[in-house]
MARVEX-944505 format. One line per 2 residues: for each residue x, y, z of C-alpha. Coordinates in Angstrom, 1 decimal, padded with zeros to 4 digits. Example, Ala and Ser with C-alpha at 12.3 -4.5 7.8 and 13.67 -1.06 7.14 Angstrom:
012.3:-004.5:007.8  013.7:-001.1:007.1
//
This chain:
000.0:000.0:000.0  001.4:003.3:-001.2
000.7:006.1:001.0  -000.5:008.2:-002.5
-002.2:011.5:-000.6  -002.3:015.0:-002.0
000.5:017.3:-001.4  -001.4:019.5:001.0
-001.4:016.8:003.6  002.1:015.6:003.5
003.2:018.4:006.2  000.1:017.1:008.9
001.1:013.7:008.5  004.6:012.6:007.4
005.5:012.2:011.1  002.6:009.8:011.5
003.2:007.7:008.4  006.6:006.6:010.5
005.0:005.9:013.7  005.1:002.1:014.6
001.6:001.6:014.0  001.1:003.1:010.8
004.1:000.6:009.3  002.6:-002.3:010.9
-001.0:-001.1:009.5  000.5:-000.6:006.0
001.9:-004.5:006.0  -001.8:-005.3:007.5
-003.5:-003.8:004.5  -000.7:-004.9:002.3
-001.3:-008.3:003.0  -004.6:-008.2:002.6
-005.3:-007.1:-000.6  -002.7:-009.5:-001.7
-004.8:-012.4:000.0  -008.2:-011.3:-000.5
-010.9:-009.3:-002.5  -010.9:-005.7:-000.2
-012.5:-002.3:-001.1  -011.8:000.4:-002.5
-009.0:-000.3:-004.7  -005.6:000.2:-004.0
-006.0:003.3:-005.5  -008.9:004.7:-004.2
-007.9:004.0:-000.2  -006.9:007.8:000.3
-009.9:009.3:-002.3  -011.5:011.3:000.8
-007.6:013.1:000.9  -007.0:013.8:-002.6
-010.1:015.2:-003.2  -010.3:017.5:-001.2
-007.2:019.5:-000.1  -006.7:020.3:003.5
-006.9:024.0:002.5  -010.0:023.3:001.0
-011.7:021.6:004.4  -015.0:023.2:005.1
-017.3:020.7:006.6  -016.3:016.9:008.0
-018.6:014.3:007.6  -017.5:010.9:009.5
-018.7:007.2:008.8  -017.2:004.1:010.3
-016.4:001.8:007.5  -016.0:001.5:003.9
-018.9:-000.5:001.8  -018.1:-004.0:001.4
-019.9:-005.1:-001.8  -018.2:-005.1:-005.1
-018.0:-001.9:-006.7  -019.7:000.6:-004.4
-016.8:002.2:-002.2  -014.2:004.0:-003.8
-012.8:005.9:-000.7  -015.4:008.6:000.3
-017.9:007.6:003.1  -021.2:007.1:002.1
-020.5:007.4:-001.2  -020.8:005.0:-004.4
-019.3:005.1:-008.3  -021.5:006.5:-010.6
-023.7:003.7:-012.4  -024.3:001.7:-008.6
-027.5:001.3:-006.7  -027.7:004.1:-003.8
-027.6:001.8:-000.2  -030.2:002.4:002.3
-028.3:005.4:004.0  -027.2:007.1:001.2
-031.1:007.1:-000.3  -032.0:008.3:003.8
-029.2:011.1:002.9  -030.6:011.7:-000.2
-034.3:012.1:001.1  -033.3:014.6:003.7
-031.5:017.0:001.1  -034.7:017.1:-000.8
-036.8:018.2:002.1  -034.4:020.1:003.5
-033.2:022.3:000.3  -036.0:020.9:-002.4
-033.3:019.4:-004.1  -034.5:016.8:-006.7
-033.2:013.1:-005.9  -030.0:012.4:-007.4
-029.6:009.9:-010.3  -025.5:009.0:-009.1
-024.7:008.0:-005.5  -021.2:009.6:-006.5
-020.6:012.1:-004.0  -017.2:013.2:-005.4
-019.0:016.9:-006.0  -019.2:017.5:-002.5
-015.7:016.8:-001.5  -014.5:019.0:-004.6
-016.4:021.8:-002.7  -014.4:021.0:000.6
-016.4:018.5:002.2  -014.2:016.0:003.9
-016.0:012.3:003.3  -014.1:010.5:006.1
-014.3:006.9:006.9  -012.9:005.8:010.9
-011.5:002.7:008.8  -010.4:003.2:005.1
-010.4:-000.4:003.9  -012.8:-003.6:004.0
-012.2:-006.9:003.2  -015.3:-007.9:000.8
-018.6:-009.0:002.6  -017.1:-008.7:005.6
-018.1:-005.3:007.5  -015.6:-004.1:010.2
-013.0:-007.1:008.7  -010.2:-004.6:009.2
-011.6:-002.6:012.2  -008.8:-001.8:015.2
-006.0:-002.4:013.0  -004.6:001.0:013.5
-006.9:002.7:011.3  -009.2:004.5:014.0
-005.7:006.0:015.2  -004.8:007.7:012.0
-008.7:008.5:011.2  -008.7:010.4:014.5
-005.4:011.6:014.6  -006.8:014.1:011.2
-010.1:014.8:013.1  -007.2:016.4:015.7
-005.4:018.0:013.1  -008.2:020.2:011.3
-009.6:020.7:015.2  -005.7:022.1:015.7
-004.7:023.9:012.6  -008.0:025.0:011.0
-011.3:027.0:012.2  -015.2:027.8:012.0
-014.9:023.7:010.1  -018.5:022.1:010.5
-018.7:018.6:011.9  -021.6:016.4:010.9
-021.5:013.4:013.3  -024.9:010.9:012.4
-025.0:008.1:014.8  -023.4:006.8:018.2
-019.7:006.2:016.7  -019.4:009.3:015.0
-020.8:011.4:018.3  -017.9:009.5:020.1
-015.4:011.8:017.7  -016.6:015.1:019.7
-013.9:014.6:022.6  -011.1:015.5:019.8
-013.3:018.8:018.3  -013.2:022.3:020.2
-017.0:023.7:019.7  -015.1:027.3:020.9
-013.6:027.2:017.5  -015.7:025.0:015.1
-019.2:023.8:014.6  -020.6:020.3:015.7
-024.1:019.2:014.3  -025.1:015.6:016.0
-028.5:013.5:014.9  -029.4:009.8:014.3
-027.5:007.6:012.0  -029.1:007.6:008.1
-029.6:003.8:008.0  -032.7:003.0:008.3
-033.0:001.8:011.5  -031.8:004.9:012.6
-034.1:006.9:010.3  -037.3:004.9:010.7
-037.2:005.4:014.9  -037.5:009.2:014.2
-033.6:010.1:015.1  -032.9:011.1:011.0
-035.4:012.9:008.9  -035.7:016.2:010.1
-032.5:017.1:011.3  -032.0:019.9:008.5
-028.3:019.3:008.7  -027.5:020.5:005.0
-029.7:023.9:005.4  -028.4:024.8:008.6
-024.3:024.0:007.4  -025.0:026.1:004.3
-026.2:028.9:007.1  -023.1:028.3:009.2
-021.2:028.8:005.9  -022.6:031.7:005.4
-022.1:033.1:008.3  -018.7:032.9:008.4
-018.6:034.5:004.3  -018.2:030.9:003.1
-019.7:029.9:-000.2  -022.7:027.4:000.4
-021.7:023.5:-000.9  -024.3:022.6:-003.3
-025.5:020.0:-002.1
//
């Protein structure tokens, strides 16, 4: 696994990439793909990083793991290739934006246009071994995951924080709210959604208001 990650994050990170951990995490995922089917591609591990810049980081959005089935991840949470059936959270995401903003429903799960517009799509663990959710779970990367939520808390400000569901809320204890925004509801899946805790939480109205607020363009959502 080749550490292939946009320029702008080599400064935040180089130090970590030599840490103990992150060499024996490296020979993990290594082995891994050389032994079994895992997702995203080689390729595609770092997407959430290379598109979007850390200079570019307006809002954070954190899932736990990547999708397992063939084809869908390709390194943004919640997000799938163009062309692949939307999974039950992504349409639950899909259905809040269009109360929220009356945005028509999407034809492509592909959420690349987001990230482009500085929204960080970051998975707690950035690989999967196929049909096997939370295969490579407390390998090492939850360390480096939260390690960059307590970078952009230290080096950047005014960054919006969407945490949906009971593992992202545990990522608060590494986020100021003196110098950025958390907003906290239910998890999209649907048995999150269908108990109440999702639909109606507004999130994508009321982070285009926080942008604003600070003279940040809106992210089309």
């Amino acid at each position: 696994m080749n550490v292939d990650i946009h320029d702008s994050w080599k400064p935040y990170l180089q130090d970590e990439f030599e840490k103990p951990y992150f060499k024996d995490l490296v020979n993990f995922v290594k082995n891994e793909y050389v032994n079994n089917q895992c997702f995203p591609p080689g390729k595609q591990i770092f997407n959430a990083f290379n598109c979007c810049p850390f200079e570019n980081i307006k809002v954070v959005i954190i899932g736990q793991d990547p999708y397992h089935g063939y084809g869908q991840a390709h390194g943004l949470c919640f997000s799938v290739n163009d062309g692949v059936s939307h999974p039950p959270s992504l349409i639950n995401i899909f259905k809040e934006i269009e109360q929220d903003l009356g945005i028509p429903y999407p034809k492509s799960g592909n959420l690349m246009r987001w990230a482009e517009q500085g929204v960080l799509l970051l998975n707690a663990t950035l690989t999967v071994r196929a049909n096997q959710a939370g295969s490579h779970q407390n390998k090492g990367w939850e360390t480096f995951t939260d390690t960059i939520i307590e970078i952009i808390n230290d080096k950047k400000e005014e960054v919006i924080f969407l945490l949906w569901g009971g593992y992202a809320k545990q990522k608060t204890k590494y986020i100021e709210d003196t110098k950025h925004k958390i907003l906290v509801s239910g998890h999209p899946s649907p048995l999150s959604a269908n108990r109440g805790y999702w639909f109606g939480n507004k999130h994508f109205s009321k982070t285009n208001f926080l942008l604003e607020q600070v003279f940040q363009a809106p992210i089309q959502w």
